[in-house]
C-alpha positions in Angstrom: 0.0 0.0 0.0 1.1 3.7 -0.9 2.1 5.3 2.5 0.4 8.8 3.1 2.5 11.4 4.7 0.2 13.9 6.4 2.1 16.6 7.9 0.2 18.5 11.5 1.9 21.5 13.1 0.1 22.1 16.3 0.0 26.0 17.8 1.3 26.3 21.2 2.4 29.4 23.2 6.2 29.6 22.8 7.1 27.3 19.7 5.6 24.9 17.5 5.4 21.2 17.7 5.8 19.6 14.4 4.4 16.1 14.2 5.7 13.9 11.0 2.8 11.5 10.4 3.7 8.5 7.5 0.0 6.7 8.0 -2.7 6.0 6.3 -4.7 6.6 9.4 -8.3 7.8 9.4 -8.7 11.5 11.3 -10.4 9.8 14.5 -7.1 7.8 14.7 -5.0 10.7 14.5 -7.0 12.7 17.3 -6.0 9.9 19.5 -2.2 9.8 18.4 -2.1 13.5 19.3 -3.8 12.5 22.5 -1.3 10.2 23.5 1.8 12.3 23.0 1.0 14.3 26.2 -0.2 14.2 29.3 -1.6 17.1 31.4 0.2 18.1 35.0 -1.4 19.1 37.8 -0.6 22.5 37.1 -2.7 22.4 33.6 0.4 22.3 31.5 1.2 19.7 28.5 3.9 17.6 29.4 5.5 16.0 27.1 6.3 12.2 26.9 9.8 12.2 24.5 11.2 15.5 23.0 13.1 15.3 20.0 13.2 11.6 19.2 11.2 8.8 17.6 8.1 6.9 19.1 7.0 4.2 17.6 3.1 3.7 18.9 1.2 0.1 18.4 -1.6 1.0 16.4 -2.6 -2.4 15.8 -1.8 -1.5 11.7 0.1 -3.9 9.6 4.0 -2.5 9.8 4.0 -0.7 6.7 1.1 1.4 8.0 1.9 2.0 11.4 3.2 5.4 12.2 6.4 6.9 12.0 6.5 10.3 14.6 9.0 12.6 14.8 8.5 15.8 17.6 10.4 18.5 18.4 9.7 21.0 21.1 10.7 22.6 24.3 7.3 23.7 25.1 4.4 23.2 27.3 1.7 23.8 26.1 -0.8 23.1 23.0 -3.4 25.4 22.2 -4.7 23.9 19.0 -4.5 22.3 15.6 -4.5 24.2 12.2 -5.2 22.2 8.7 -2.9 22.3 6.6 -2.6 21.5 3.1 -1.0 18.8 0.9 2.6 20.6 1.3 2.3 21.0 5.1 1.3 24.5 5.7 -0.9 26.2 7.2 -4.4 27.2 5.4 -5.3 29.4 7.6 -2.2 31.5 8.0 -0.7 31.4 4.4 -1.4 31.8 1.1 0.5 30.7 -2.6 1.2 31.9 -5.8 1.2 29.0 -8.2 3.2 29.2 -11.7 4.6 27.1 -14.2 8.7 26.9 -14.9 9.1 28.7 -18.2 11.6 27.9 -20.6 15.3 29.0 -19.8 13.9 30.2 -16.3 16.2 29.0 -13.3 15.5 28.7 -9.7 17.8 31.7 -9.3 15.3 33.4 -12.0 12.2 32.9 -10.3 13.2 33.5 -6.6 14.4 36.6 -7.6 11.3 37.4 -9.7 9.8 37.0 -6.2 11.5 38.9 -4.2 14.4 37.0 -2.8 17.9 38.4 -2.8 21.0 37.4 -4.2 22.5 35.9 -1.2 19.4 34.4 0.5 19.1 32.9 -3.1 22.5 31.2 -3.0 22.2 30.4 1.0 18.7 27.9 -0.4 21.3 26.8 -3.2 24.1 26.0 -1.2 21.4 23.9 1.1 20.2 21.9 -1.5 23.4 20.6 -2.7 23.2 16.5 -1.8 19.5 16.7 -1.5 18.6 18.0 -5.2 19.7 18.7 -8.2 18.9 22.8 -9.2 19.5 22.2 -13.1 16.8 19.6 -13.3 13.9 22.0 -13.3 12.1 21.6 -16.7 9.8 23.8 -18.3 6.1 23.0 -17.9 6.7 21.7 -14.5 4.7 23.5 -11.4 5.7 25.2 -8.5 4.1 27.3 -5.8 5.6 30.5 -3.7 4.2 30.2 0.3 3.1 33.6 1.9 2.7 34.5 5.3 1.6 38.2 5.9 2.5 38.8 2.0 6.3 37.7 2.8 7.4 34.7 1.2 8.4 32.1 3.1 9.0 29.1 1.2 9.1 27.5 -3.0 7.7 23.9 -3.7 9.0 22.6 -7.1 6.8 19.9 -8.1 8.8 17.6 -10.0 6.0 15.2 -10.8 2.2 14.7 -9.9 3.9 12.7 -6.9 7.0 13.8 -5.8 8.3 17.8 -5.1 11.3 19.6 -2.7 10.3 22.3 -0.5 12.4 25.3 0.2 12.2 27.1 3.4 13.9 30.1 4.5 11.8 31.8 7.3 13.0 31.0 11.0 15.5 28.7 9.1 17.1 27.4 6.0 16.2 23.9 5.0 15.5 21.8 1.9 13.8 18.6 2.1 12.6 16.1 -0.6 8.6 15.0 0.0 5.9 12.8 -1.6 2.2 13.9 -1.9 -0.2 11.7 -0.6 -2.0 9.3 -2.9 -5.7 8.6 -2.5 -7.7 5.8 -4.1 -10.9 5.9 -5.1 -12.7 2.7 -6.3 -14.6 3.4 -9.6 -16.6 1.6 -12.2 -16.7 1.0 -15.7 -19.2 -1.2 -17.4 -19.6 -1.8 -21.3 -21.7 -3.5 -24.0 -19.2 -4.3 -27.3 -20.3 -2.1 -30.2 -18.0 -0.3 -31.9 -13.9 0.2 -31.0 -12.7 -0.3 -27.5 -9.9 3.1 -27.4 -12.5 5.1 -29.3 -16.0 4.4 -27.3 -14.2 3.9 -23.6 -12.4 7.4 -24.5 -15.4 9.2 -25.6 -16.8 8.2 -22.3 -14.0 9.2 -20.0 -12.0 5.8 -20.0 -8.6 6.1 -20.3 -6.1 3.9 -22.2 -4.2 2.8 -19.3 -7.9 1.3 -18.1 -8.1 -0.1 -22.0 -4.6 -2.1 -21.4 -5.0 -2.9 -18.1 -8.1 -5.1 -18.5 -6.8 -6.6 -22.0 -3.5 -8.0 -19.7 -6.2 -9.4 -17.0 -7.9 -11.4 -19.6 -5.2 -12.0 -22.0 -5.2 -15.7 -22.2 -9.4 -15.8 -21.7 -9.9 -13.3 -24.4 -9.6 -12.9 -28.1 -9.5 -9.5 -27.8 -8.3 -9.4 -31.6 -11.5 -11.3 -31.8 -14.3 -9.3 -30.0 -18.0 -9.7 -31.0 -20.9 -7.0 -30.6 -22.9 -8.2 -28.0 -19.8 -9.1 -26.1 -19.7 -7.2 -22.7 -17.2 -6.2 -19.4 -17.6 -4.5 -16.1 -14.8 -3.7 -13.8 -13.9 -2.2 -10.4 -10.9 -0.7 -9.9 -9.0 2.3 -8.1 -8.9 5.8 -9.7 -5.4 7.4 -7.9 -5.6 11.4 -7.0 -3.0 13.3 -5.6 -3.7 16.9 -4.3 -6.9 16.9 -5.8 -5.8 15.7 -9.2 -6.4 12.3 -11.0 -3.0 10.6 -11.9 -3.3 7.5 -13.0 -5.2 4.3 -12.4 -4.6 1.8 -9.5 -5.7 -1.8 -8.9 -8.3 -3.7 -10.8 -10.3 -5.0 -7.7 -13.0 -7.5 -10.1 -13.7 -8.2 -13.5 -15.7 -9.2 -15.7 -15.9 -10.5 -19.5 -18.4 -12.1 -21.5 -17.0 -13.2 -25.0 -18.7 -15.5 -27.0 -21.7 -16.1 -24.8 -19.1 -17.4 -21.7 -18.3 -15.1 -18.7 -14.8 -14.8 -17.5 -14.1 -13.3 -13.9 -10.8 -12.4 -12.2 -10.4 -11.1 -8.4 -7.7 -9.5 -6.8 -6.8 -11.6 -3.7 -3.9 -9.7 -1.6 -2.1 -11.4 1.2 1.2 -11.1 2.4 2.0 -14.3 1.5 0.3 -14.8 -2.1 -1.3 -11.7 -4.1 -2.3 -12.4 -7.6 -5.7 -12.4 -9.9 -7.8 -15.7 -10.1 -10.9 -17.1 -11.3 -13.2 -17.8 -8.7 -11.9 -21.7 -8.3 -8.8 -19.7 -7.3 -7.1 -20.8 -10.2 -4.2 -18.0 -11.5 -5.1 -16.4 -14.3 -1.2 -15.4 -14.9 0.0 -18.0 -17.5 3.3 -19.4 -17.4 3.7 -17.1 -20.7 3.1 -14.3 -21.8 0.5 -14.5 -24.3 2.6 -11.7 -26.7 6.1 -9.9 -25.9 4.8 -6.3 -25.7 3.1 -4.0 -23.0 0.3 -3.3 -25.1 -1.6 -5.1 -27.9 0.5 -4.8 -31.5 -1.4 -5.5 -34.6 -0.9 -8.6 -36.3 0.7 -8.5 -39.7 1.1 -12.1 -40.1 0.3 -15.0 -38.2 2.0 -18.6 -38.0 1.9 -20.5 -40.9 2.9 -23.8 -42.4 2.8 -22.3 -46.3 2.9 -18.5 -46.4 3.9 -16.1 -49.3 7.3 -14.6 -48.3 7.2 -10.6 -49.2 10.4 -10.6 -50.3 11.9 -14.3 -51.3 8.4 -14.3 -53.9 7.9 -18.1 -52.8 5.9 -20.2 -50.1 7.9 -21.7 -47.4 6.8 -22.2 -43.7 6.4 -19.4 -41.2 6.9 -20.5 -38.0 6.2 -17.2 -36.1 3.7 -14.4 -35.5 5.0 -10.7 -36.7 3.8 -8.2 -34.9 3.7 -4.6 -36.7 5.0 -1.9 -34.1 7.2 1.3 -34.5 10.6 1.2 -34.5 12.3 1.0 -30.9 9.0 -0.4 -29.2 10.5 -2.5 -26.4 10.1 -6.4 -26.6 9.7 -7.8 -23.2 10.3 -11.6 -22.1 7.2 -13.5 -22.3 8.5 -15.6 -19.0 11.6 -16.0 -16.6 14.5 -17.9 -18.4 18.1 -17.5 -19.5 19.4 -15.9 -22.6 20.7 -18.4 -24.7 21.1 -16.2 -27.8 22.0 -12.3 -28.5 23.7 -11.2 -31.8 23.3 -10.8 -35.9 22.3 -13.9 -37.5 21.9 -13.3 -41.3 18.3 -13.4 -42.4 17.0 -13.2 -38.9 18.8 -9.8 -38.2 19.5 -9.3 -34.4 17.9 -12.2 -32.0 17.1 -12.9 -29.0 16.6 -16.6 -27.8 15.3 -17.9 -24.6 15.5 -21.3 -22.7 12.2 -20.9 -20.2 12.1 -24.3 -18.8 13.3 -27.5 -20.7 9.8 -27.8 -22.3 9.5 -24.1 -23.9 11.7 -21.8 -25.2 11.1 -18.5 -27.5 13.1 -16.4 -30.1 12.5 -12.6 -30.6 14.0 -11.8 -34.6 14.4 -8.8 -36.4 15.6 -6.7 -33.4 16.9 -3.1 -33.8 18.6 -3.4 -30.7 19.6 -5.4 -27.7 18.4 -4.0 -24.3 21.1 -3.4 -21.7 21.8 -6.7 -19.4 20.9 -9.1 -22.4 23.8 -11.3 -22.9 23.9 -14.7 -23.7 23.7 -16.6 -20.1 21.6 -13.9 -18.6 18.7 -14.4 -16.6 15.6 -12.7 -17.5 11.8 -13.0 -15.8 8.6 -12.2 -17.1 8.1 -8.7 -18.5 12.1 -7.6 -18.6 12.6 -5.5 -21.5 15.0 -7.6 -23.8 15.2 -5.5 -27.2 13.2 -3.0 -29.5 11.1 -3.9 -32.1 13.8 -3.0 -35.6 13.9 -3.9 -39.5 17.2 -5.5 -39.8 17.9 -9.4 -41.6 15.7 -10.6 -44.1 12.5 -7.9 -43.3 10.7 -5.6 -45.8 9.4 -3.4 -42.3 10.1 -2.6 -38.4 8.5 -5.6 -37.0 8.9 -8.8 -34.7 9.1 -11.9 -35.8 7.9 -13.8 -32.3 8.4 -18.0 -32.1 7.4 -20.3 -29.8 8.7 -23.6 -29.4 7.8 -26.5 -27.6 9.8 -29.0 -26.8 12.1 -27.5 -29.7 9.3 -27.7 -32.1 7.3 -24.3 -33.3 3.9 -24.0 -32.6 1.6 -21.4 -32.9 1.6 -18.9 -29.8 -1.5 -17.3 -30.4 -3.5 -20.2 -29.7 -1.6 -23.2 -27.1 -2.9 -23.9 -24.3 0.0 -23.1 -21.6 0.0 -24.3 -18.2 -1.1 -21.7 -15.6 1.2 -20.2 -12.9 0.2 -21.8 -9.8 -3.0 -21.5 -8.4 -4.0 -20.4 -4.8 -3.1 -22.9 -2.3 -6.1 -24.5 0.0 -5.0 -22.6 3.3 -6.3 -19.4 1.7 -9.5 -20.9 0.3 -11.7 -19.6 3.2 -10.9 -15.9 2.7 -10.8 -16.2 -1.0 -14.0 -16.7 -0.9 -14.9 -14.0 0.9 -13.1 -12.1 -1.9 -15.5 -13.7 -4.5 -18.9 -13.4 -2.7 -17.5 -9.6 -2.4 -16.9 -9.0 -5.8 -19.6 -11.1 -7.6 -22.1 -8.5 -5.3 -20.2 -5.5 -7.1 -20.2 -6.7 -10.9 -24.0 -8.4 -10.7 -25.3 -5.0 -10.1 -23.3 -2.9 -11.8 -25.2 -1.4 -15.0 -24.1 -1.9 -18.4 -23.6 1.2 -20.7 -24.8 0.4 -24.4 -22.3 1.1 -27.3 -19.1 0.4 -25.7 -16.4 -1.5 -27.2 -15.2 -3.8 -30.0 -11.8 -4.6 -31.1 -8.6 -3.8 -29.7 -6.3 -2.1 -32.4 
């Protein structure tokens, strides 16, 4: 799980206590972590339990929830809480200027654009030497100027939707690196096949990263080359914001495809011990292959054949391989863990990659522009390491791969073996598996199709 770091300063009469939460805690929660950091003296005052160290508290949480807390203070007393906002300040008592980094602009440039002299400039720059590096600021990226009483007091570069480095210089010089907390969201997304998949699911706010995402679940239960109107999913997944903003998609939670008049299902069982999609026998739905060497779906340009026409020998001889038609320098990834057996220029095959999986299967990747770094012959590889980009060299008349299966060292056609599964999920976790499924069959039996939703993957 993503850890959220929610910064609190509480107000009190003669300094301020900073408390560093790293939790995923709900508000309650933290009203009664606050609670426990002090107790009250006779004389009314706060005391205290540890002053500048770490507590570790037993929340109960699994360990990569539990709270970190750092405190500082020599103080007394604690007069209230303020909220503060994603960056740790104080919404009550500041206020920010937000821009964007222009072209050529420097973070010399836009301190002193706000005010910020020459020295205090280089005092900030001199701090941020082993924590960041100042020349990585790129035009188009964000950052935000802090106010308090129309004095600045502090820059936060944002370096991506996740990460930024916050500058202060107020009561005293620091730089520190920070990561915005990420919040999920569980969303739907239902669908009756119609027309194309990319086209209707974007004209009705699905994103492409949904599109893929759900083609891997069902890659080896699905045609998706084959789709048929009438044909019909529904999945429930997590929609990830960050300070307000959507940045990606998370977990697919269930799933749902009917193809051909049969319904497919996949669950997301997470344990610390297993964590994987299954059917709801608890059978993997992961193959022991990859059912193509690419991140997304490449179009087929010809398929495995024992007689083909060869484009440009002019005769028919076998094809024992499926090309897939994909820019030049797509990356190929390794449809499985295995060792390299192969890597160099072999004549009409241009630059190949071979590898030994297991001693029944093995696969060859031909027509390469390019090895990836790491691929050697002896290397070890697992499932999904880029080993090369898609090229046009040997015998081709395109960029393309040429993609072979073989099976105990005879080719067969990978688009249509039936591989053995990865394992599935072993009887000790039946009971709450099932609990998983009852869950999720609840969420996907009544969640509404929308008509005119999706055909063919490109």
């Amino acid at each position: 799980m993503v850890l959220f770091k929610i910064f609190f300063i509480l107000s009190i009469m003669k300094k301020n206590v900073v408390v560093f939460v790293k939790s995923s805690i709900v508000p309650g929660s933290i009203l009664l972590l606050i609670a426990a950091l002090f107790i009250v003296t006779p004389g009314g005052n706060a005391t205290f339990l540890s002053t500048k160290s770490e507590l570790e508290l037993d929340t109960g949480l699994p360990r990569s929830a539990q709270t970190d807390l750092l405190i500082t203070s020599d103080t007394e007393e604690i007069l209230a809480s303020e909220p503060l906002d994603s960056f740790g300040f104080s919404s009550q008592k500041t206020e920010y200027e937000e821009g964007t980094i222009r072209r050529n602009e420097s973070f010399y440039l836009i301190l002193r654009r706000h005010g910020l002299s020459a020295l205090e400039i280089q005092r900030l720059t001199d701090s941020s030497r082993g924590v960041v590096n100042l020349k990585r600021l790129l035009p188009g990226q964000k950052y935000r100027i802090y106010y308090e009483n129309e004095k600045p007091i502090s820059f936060v570069w944002m370096q991506s939707p996740l990460q930024f480095v916050r500058f202060d210089w107020d009561t005293e010089l620091s730089v520190e690196r920070g990561s915005l907390p990420v919040t999920p969201v569980e969303s739907e997304y239902a669908g009756i096949i119609s027309s194309s998949l990319y086209e209707s699911m974007s004209d009705r706010n699905g994103t492409p990263q949904l599109v893929n995402e759900l083609a891997d679940l069902f890659a080896w239960q699905v045609n998706f080359f084959g789709l048929q109107k009438g044909d019909h999913f529904k999945v429930v997944y997590e929609e990830l914001f960050a300070n307000g903003e959507f940045i990606g998609i998370g977990d697919i939670q269930f799933a749902e495809f009917q193809h051909k008049g049969e319904v497919f299902r996949a669950y997301l069982y997470e344990h610390p011990d297993r964590t994987g999609y299954f059917d709801e026998h608890g059978n993997s739905l992961q193959k022991e292959l990859l059912k193509a060497p690419f991140k997304y779906s490449q179009r087929i340009s010809s398929g495995f054949s024992h007689s083909r026409f060869h484009p440009v020998l002019k005769t028919r001889r076998p094809h024992y391989g499926t090309d897939y038609a994909a820019p030049k320098g797509t990356p190929v990834l390794a449809v499985g863990d295995g060792v390299v057996t192969e890597a160099q220029y072999r004549g009409a095959n241009g630059n190949i990659v071979q590898i030994r999986h297991n001693s029944t299967y093995r696969t060859a990747y031909l027509h390469l522009n390019g090895f990836a770094k790491g691929i050697y012959k002896g290397a070890k590889v697992t499932q999904g390491t880029v080993i090369g980009y898609v090229g046009n060299t040997g015998l081709s008349t395109g960029p393309h791969l040429c993609y072979r299966l073989y099976k105990n060292d005879q080719p067969v056609n990978s688009r249509n073996i039936d591989l053995p599964a990865s394992d599935s999920l072993e009887e000790v976790f039946h009971e709450d598996f099932s609990r998983v499924v009852e869950r999720g069959n609840l969420r996907l039996q009544y969640l509404p199709l929308q008509q005119e939703l999706a055909s063919n993957l490109p």
